[in-house]
PyMOL Python script that loads the backbone (N, CA, C, O; Angstrom):
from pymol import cmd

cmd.read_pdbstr("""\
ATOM      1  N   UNK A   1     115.870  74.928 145.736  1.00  0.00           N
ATOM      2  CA  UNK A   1     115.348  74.792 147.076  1.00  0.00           C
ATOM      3  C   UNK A   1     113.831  74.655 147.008  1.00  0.00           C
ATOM      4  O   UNK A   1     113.156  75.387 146.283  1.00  0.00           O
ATOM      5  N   UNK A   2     113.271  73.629 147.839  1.00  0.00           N
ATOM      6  CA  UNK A   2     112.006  73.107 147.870  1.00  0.00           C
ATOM      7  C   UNK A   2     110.910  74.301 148.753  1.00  0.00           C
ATOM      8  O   UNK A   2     111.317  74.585 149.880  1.00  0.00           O
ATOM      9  N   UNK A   3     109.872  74.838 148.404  1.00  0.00           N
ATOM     10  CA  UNK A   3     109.000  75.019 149.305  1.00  0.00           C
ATOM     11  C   UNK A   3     108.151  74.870 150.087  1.00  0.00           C
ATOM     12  O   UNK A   3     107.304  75.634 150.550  1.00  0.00           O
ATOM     13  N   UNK A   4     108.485  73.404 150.311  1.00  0.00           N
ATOM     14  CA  UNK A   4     107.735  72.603 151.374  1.00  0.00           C
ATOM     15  C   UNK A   4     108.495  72.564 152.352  1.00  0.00           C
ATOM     16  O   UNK A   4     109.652  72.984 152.352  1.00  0.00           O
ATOM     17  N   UNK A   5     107.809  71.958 153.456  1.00  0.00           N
ATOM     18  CA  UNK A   5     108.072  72.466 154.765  1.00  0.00           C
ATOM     19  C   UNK A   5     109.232  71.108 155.034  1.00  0.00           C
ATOM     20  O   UNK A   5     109.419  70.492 153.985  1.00  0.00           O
ATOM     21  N   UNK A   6     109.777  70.726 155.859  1.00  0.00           N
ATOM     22  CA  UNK A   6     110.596  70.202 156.400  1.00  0.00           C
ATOM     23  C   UNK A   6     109.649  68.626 156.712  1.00  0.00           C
ATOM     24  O   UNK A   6     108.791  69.064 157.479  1.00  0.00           O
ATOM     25  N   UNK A   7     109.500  67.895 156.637  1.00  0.00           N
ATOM     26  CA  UNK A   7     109.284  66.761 157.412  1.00  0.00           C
ATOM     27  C   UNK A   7     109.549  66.853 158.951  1.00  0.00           C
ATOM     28  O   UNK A   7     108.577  67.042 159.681  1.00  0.00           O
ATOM     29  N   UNK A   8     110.591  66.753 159.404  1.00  0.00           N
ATOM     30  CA  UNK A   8     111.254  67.236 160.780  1.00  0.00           C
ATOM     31  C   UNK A   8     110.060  67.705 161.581  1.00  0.00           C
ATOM     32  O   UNK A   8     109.587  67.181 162.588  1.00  0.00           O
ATOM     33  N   UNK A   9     109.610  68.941 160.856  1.00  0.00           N
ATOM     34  CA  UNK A   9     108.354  70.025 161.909  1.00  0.00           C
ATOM     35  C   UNK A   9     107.223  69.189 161.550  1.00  0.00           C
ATOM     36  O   UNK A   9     106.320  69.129 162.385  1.00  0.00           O
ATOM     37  N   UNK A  10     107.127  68.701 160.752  1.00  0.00           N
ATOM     38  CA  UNK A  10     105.331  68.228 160.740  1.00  0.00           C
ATOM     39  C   UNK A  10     105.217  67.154 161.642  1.00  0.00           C
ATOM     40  O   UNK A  10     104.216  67.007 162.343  1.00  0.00           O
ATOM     41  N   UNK A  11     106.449  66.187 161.673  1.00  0.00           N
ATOM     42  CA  UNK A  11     106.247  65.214 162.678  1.00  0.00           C
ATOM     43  C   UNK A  11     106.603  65.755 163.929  1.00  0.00           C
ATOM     44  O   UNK A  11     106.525  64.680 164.524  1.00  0.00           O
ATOM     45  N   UNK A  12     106.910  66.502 164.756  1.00  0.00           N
ATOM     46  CA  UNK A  12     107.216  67.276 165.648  1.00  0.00           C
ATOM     47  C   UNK A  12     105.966  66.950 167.124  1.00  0.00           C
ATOM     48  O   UNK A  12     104.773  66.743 166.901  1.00  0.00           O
ATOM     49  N   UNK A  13     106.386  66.965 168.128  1.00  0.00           N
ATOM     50  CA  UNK A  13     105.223  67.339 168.880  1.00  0.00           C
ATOM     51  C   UNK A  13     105.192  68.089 169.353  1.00  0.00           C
ATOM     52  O   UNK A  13     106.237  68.718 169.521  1.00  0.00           O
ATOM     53  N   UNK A  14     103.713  68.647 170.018  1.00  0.00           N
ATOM     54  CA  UNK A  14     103.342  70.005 170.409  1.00  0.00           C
ATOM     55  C   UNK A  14     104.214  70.457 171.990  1.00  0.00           C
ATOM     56  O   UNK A  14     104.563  69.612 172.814  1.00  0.00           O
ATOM     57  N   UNK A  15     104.372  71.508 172.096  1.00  0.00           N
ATOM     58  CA  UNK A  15     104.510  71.882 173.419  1.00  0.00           C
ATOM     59  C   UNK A  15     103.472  72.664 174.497  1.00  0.00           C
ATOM     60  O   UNK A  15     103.034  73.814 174.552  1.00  0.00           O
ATOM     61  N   UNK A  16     103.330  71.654 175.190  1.00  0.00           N
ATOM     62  CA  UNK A  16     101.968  72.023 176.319  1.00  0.00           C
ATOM     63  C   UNK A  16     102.857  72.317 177.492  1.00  0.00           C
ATOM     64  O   UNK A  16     103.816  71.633 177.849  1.00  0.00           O
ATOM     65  N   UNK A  17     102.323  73.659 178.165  1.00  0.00           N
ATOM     66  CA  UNK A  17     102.418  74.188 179.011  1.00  0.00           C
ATOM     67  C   UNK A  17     100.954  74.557 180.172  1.00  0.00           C
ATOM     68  O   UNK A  17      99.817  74.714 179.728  1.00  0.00           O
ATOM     69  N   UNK A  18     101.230  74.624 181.378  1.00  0.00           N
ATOM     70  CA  UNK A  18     100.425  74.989 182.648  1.00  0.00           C
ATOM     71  C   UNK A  18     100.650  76.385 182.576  1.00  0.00           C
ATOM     72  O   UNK A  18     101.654  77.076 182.407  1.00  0.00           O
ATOM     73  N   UNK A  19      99.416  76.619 182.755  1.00  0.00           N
ATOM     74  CA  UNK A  19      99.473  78.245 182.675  1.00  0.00           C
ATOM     75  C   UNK A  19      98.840  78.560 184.563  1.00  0.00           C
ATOM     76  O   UNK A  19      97.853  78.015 185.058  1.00  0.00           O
ATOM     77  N   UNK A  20      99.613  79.401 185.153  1.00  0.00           N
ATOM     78  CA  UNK A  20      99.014  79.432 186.302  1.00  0.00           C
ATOM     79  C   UNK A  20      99.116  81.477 186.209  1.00  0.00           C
ATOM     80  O   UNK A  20     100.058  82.241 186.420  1.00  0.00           O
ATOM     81  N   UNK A  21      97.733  81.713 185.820  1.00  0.00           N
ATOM     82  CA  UNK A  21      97.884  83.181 186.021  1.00  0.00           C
ATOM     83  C   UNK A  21      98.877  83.659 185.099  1.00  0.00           C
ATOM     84  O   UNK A  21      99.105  82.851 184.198  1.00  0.00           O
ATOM     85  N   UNK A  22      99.753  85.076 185.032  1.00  0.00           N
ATOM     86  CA  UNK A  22     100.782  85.121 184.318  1.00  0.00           C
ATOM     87  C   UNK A  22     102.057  84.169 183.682  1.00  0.00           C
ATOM     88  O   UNK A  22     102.581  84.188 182.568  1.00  0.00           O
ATOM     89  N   UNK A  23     102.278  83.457 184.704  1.00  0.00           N
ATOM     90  CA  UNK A  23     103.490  82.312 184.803  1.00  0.00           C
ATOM     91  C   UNK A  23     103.102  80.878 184.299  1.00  0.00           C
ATOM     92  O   UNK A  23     102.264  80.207 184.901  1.00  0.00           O
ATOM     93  N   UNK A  24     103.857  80.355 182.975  1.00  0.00           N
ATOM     94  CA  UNK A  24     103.736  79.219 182.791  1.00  0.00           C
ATOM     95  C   UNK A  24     104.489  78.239 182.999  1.00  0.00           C
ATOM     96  O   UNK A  24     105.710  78.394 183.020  1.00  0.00           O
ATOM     97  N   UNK A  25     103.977  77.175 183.170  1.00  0.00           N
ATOM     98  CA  UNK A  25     105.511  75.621 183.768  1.00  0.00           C
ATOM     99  C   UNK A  25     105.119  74.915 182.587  1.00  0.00           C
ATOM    100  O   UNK A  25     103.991  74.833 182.101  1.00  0.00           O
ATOM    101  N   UNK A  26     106.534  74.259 182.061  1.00  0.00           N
ATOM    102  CA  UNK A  26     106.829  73.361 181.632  1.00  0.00           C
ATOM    103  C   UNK A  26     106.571  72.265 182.208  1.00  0.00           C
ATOM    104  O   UNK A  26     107.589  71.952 182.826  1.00  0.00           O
ATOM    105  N   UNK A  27     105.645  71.376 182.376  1.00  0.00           N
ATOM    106  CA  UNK A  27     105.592  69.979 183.335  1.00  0.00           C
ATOM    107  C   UNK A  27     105.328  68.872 182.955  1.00  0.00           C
ATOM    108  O   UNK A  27     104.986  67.960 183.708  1.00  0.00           O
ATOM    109  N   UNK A  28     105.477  68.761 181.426  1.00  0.00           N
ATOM    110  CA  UNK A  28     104.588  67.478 180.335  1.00  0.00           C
ATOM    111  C   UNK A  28     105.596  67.448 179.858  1.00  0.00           C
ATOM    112  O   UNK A  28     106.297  68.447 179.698  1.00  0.00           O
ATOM    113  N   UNK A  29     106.032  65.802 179.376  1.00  0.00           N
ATOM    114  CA  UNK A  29     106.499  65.654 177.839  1.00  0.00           C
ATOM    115  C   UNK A  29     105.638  64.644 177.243  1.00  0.00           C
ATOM    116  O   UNK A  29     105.229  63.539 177.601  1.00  0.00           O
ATOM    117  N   UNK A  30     105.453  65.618 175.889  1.00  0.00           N
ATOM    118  CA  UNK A  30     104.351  64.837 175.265  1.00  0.00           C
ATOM    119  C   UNK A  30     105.042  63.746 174.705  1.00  0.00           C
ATOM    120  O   UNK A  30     106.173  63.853 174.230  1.00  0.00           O
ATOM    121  N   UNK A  31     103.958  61.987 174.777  1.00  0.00           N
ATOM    122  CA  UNK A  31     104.086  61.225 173.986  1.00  0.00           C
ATOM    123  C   UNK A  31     103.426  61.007 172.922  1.00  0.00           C
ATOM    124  O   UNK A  31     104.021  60.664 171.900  1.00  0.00           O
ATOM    125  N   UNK A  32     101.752  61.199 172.956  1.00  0.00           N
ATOM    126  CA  UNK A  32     100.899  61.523 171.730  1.00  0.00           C
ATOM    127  C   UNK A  32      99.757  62.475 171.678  1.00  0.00           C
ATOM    128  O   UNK A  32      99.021  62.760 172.623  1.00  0.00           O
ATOM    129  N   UNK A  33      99.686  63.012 170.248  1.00  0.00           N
ATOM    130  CA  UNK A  33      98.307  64.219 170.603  1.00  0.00           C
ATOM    131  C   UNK A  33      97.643  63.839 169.324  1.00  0.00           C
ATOM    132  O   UNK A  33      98.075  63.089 168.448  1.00  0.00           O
ATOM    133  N   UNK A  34      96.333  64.594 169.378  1.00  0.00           N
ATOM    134  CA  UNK A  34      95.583  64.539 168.311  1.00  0.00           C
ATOM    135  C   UNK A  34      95.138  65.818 168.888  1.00  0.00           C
ATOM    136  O   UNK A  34      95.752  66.512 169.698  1.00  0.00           O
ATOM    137  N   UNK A  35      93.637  66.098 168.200  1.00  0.00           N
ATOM    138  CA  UNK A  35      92.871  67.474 168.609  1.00  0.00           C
ATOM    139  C   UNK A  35      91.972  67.487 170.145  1.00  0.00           C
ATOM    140  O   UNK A  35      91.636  68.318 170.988  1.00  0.00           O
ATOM    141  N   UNK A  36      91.821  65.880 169.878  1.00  0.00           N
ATOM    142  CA  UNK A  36      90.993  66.178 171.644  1.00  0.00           C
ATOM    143  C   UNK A  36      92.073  65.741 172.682  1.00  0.00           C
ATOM    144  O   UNK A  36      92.099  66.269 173.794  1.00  0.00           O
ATOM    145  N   UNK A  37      92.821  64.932 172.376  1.00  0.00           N
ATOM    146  CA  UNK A  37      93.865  63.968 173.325  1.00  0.00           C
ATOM    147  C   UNK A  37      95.217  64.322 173.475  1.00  0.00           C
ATOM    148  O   UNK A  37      96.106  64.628 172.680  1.00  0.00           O
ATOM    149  N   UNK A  38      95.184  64.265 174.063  1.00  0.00           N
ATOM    150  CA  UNK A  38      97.190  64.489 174.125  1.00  0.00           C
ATOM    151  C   UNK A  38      97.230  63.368 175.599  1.00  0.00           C
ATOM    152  O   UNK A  38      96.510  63.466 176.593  1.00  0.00           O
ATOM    153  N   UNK A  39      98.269  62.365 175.345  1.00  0.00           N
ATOM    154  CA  UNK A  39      99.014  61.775 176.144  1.00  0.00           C
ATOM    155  C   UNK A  39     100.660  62.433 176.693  1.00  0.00           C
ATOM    156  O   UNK A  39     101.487  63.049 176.020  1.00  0.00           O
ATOM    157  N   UNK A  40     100.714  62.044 178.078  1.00  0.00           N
ATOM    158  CA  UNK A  40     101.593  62.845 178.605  1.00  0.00           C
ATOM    159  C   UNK A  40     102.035  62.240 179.546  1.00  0.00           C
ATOM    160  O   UNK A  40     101.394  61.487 180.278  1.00  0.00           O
ATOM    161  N   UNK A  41     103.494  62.585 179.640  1.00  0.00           N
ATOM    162  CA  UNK A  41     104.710  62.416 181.035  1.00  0.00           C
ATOM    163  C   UNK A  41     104.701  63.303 181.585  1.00  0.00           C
ATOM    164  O   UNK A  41     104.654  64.442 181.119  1.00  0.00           O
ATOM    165  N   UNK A  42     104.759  62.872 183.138  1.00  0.00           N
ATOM    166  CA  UNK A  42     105.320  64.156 184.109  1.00  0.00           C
ATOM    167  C   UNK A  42     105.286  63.510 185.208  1.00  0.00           C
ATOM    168  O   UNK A  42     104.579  62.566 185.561  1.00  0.00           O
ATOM    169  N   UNK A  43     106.437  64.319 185.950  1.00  0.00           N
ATOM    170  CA  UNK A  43     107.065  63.822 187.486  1.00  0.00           C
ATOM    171  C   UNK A  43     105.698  64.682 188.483  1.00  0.00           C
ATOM    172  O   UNK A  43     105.955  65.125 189.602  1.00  0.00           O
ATOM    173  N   UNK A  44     104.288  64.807 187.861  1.00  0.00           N
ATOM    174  CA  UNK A  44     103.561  65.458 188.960  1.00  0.00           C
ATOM    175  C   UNK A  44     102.624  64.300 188.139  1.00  0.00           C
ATOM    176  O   UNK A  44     102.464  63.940 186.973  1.00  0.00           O
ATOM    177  N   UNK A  45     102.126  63.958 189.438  1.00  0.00           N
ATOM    178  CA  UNK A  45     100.117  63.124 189.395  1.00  0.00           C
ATOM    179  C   UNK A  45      99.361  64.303 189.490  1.00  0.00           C
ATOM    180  O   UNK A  45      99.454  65.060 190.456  1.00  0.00           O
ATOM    181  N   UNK A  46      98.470  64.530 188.348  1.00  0.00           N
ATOM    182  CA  UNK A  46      97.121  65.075 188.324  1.00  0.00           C
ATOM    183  C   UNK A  46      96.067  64.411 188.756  1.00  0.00           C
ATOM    184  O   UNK A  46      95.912  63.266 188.330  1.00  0.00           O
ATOM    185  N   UNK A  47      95.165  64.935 189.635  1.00  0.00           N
ATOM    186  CA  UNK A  47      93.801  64.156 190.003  1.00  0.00           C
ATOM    187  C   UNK A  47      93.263  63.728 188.660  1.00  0.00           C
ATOM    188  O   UNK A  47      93.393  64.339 187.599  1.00  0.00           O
ATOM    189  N   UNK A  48      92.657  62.621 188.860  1.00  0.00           N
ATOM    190  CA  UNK A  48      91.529  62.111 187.336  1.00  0.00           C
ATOM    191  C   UNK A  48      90.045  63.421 188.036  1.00  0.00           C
ATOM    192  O   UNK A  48      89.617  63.733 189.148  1.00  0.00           O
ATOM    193  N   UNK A  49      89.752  63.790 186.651  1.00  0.00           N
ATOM    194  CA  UNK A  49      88.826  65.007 186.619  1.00  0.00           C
ATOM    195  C   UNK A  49      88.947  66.214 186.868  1.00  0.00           C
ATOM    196  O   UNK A  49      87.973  66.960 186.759  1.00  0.00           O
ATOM    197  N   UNK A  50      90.454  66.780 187.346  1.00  0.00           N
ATOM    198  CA  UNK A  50      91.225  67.524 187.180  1.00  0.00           C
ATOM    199  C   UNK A  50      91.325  68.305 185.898  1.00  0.00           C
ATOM    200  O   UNK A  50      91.576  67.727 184.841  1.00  0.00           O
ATOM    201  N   UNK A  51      91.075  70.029 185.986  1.00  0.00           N
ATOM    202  CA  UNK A  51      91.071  70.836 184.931  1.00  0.00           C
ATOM    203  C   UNK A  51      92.048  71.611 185.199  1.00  0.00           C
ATOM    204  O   UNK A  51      92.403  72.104 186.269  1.00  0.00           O
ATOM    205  N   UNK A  52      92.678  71.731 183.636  1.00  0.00           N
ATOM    206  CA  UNK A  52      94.046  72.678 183.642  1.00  0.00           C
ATOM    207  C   UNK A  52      93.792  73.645 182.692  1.00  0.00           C
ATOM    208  O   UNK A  52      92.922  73.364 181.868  1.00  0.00           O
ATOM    209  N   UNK A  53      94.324  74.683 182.608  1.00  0.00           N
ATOM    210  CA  UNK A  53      94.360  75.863 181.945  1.00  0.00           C
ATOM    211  C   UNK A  53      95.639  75.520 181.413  1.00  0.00           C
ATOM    212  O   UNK A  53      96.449  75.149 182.262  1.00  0.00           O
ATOM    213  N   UNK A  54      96.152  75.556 179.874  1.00  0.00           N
ATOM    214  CA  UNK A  54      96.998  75.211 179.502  1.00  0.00           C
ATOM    215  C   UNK A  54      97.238  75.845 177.611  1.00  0.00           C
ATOM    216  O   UNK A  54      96.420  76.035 176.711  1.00  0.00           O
ATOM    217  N   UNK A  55      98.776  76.005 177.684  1.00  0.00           N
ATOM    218  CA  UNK A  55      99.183  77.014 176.139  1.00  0.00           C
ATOM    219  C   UNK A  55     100.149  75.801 175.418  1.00  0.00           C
ATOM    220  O   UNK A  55     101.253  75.391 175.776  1.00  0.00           O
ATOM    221  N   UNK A  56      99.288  75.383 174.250  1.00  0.00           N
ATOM    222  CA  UNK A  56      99.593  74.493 173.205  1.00  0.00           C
ATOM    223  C   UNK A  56     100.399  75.024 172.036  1.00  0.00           C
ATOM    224  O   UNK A  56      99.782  75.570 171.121  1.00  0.00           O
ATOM    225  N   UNK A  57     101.822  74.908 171.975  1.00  0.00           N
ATOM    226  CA  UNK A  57     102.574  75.590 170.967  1.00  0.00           C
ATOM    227  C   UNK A  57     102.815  74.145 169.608  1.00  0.00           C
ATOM    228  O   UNK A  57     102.969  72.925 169.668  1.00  0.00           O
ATOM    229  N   UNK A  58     102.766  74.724 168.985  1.00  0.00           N
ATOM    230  CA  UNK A  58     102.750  73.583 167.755  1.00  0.00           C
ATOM    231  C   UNK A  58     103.151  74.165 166.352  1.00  0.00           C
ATOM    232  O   UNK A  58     102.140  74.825 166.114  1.00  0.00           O
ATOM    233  N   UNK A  59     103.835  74.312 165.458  1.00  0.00           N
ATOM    234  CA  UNK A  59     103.772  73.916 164.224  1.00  0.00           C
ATOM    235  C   UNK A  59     103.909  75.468 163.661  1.00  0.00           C
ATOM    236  O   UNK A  59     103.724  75.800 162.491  1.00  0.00           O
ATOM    237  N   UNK A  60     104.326  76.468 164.909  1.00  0.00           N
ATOM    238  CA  UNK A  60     104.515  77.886 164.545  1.00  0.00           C
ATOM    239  C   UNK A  60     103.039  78.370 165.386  1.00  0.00           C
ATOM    240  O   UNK A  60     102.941  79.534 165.775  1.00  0.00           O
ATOM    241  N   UNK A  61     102.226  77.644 165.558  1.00  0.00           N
ATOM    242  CA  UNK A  61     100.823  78.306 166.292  1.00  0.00           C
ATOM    243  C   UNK A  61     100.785  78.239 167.284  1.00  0.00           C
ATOM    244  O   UNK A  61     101.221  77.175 167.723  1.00  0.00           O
ATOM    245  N   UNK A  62     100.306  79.179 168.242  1.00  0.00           N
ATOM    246  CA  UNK A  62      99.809  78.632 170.049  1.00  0.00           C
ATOM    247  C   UNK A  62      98.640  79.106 169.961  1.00  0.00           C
ATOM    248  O   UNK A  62      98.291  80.186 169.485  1.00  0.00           O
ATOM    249  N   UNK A  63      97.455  77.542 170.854  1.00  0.00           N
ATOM    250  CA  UNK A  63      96.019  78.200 170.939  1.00  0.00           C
ATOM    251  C   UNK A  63      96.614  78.139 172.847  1.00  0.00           C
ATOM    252  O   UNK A  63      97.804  78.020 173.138  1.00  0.00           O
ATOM    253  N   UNK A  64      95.732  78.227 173.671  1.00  0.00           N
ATOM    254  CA  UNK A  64      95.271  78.278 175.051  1.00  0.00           C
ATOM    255  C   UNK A  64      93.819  77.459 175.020  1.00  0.00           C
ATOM    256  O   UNK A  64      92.970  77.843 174.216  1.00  0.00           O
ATOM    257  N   UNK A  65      93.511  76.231 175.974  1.00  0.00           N
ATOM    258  CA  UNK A  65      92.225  75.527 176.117  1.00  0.00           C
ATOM    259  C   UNK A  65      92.677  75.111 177.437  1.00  0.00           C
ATOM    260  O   UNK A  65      93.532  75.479 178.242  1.00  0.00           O
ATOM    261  N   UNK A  66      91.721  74.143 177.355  1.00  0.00           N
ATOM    262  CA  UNK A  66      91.345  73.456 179.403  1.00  0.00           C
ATOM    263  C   UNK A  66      91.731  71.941 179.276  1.00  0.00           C
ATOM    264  O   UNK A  66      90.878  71.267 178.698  1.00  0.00           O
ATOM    265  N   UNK A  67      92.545  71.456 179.587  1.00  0.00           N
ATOM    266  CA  UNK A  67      92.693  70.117 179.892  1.00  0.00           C
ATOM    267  C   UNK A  67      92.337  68.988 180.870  1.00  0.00           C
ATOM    268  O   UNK A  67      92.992  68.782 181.892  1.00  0.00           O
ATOM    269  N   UNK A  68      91.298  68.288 180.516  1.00  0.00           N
ATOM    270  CA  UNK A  68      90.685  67.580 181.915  1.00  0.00           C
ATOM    271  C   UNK A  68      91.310  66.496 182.007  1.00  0.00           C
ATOM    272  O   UNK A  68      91.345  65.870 180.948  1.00  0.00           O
ATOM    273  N   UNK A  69      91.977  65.885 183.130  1.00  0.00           N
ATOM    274  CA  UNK A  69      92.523  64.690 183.134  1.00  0.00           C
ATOM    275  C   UNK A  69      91.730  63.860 183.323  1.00  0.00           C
ATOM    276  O   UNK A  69      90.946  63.859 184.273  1.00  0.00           O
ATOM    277  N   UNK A  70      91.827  62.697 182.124  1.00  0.00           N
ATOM    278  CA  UNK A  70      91.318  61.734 181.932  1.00  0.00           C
ATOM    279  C   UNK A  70      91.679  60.281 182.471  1.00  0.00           C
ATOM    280  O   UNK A  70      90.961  59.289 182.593  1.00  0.00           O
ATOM    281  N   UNK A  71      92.876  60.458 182.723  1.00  0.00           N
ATOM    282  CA  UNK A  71      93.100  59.138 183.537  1.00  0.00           C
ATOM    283  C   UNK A  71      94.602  58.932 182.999  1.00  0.00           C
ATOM    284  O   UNK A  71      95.296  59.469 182.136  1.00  0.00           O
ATOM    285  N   UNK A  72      94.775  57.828 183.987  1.00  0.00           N
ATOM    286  CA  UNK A  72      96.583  57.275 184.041  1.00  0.00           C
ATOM    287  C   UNK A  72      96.142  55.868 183.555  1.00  0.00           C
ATOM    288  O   UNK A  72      95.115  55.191 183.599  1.00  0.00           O
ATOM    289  N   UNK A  73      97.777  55.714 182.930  1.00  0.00           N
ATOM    290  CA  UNK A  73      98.101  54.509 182.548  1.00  0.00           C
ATOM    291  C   UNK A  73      99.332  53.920 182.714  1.00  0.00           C
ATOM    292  O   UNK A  73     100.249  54.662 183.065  1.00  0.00           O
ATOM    293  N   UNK A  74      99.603  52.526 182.506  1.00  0.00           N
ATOM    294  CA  UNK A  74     101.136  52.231 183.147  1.00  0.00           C
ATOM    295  C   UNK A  74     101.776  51.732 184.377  1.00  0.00           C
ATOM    296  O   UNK A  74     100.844  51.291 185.050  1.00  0.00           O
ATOM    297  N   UNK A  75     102.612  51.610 184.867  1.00  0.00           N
ATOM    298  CA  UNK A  75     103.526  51.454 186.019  1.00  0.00           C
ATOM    299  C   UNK A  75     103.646  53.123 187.049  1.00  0.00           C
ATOM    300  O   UNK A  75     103.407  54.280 186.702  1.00  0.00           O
ATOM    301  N   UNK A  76     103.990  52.703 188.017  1.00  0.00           N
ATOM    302  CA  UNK A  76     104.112  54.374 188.528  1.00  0.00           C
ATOM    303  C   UNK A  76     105.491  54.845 187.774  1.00  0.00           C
ATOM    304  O   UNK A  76     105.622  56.004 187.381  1.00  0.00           O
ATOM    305  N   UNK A  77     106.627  53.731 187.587  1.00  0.00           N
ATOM    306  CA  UNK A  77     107.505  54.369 187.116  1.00  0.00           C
ATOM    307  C   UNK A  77     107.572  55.069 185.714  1.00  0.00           C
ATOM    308  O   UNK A  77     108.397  55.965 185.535  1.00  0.00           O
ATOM    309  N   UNK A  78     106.569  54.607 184.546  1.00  0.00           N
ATOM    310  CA  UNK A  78     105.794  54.612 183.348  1.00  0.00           C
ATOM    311  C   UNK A  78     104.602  55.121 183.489  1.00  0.00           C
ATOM    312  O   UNK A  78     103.631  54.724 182.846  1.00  0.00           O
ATOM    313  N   UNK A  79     104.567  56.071 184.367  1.00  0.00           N
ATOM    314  CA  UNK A  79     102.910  56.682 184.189  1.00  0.00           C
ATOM    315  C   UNK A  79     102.745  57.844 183.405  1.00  0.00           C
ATOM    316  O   UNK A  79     103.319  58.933 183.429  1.00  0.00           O
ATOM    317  N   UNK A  80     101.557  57.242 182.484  1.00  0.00           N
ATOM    318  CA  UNK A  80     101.354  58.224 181.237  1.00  0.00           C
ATOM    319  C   UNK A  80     100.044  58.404 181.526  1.00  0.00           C
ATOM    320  O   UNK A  80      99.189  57.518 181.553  1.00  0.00           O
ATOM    321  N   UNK A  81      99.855  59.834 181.792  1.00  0.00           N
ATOM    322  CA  UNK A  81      98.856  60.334 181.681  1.00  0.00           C
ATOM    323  C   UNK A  81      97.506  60.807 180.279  1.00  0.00           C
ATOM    324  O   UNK A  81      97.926  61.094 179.158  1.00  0.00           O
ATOM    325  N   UNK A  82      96.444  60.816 180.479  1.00  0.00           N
ATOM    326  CA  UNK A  82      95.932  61.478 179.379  1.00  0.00           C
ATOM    327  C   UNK A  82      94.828  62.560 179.678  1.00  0.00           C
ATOM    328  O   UNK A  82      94.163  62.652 180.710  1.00  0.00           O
ATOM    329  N   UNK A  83      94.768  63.406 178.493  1.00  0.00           N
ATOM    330  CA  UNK A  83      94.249  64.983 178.842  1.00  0.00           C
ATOM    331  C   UNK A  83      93.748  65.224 178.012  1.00  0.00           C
ATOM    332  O   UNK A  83      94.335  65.348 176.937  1.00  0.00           O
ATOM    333  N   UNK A  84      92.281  65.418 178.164  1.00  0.00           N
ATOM    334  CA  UNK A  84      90.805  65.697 176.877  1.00  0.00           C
ATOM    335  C   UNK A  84      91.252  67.248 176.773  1.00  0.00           C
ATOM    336  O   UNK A  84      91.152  67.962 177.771  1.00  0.00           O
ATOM    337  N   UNK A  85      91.770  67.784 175.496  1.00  0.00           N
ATOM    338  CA  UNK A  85      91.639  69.013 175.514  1.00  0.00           C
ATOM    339  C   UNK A  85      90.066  69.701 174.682  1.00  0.00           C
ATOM    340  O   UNK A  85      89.572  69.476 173.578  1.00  0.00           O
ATOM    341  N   UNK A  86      89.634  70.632 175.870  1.00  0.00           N
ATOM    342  CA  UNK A  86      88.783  71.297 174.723  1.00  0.00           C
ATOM    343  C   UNK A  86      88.517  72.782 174.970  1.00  0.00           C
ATOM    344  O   UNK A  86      89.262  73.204 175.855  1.00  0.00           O
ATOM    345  N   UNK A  87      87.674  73.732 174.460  1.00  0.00           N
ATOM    346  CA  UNK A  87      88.349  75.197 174.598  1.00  0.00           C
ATOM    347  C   UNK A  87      89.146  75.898 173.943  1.00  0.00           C
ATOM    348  O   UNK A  87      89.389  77.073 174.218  1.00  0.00           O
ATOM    349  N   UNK A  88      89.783  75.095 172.747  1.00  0.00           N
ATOM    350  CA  UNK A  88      91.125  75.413 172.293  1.00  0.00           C
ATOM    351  C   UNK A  88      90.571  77.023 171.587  1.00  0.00           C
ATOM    352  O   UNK A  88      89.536  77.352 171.007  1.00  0.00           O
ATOM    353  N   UNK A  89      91.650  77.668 171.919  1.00  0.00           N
ATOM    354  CA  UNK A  89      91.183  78.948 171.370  1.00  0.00           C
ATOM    355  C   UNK A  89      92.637  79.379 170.881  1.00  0.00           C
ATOM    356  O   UNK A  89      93.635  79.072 171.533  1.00  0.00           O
ATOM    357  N   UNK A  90      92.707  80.201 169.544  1.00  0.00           N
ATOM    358  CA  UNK A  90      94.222  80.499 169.224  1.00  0.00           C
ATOM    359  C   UNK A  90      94.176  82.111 169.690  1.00  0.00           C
ATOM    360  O   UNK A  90      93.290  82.966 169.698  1.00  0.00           O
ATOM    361  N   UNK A  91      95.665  82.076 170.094  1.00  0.00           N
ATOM    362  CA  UNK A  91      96.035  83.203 171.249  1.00  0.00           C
ATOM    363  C   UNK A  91      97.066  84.157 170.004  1.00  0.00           C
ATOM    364  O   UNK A  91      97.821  83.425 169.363  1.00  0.00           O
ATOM    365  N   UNK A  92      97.118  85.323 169.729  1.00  0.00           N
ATOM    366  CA  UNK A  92      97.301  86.052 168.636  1.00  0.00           C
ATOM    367  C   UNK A  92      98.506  86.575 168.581  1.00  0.00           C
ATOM    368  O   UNK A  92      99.056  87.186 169.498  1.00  0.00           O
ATOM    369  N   UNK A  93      99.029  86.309 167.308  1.00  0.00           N
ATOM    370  CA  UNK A  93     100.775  87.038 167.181  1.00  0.00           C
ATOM    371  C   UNK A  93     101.031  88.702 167.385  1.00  0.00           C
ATOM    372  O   UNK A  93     102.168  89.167 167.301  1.00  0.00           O
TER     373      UNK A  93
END
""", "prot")
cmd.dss("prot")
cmd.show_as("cartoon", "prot")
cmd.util.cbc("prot")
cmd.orient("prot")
C-alpha cells in the first residue's frame, strides 16, 4: 500500500460556505479556485462589490476569509459568478 495520497482528493474542489453569524449555508458550487479566485454557481445573485464572510473546507483544512464579488459571467441561466478571496485565515482543529 502506497503512501501517497489519492489523486481523487487532490483534484477535488473546495467547499465554500456563507457564514452568517453562528449558522452557515451551503449556496455555491464551485467550478474553479485558486488562492485569490474561486469561480462559482448559485441560484442567489450577489451584488458586484459585495463582501461575504465565508468557511473554505479543502483538502482536510478549513481557513475562514472575505469574499468580494467580483463580477458575473454567462447567460442568466449559466451565471457564474466570481469571488476575490482575501483574509484567508485557518480556523483550528
Amino acid at each position: 500500500m502506497s503512501g501517497r495520497p489519492a489523486l481523487s482528493s487532490e483534484a477535488s474542489s473546495p467547499r465554500l460556505l456563507v457564514l452568517d453569524g453562528e449558522t452557515s449555508h451551503e449556496v455555491f458550487d464551485v467550478i474553479t479556485s485558486s488562492d485569490a479566485v474561486i469561480r462559482v454557481r448559485s441560484a442567489l445573485l450577489f451584488e458586484v462589490g459585495e463582501q461575504l464572510e465565508v468557511r473554505i473546507e479543502h483538502a482536510g483544512s478549513v481557513w475562514q476569509a472575505t469574499a468580494r464579488v467580483r463580477g458575473h459571467a454567462g447567460s442568466d441561466a449559466e451565471q457564474i459568478t466570481e469571488l476575490e478571496i482575501s483574509d484567508r485565515r485557518a480556523v483550528g482543529a
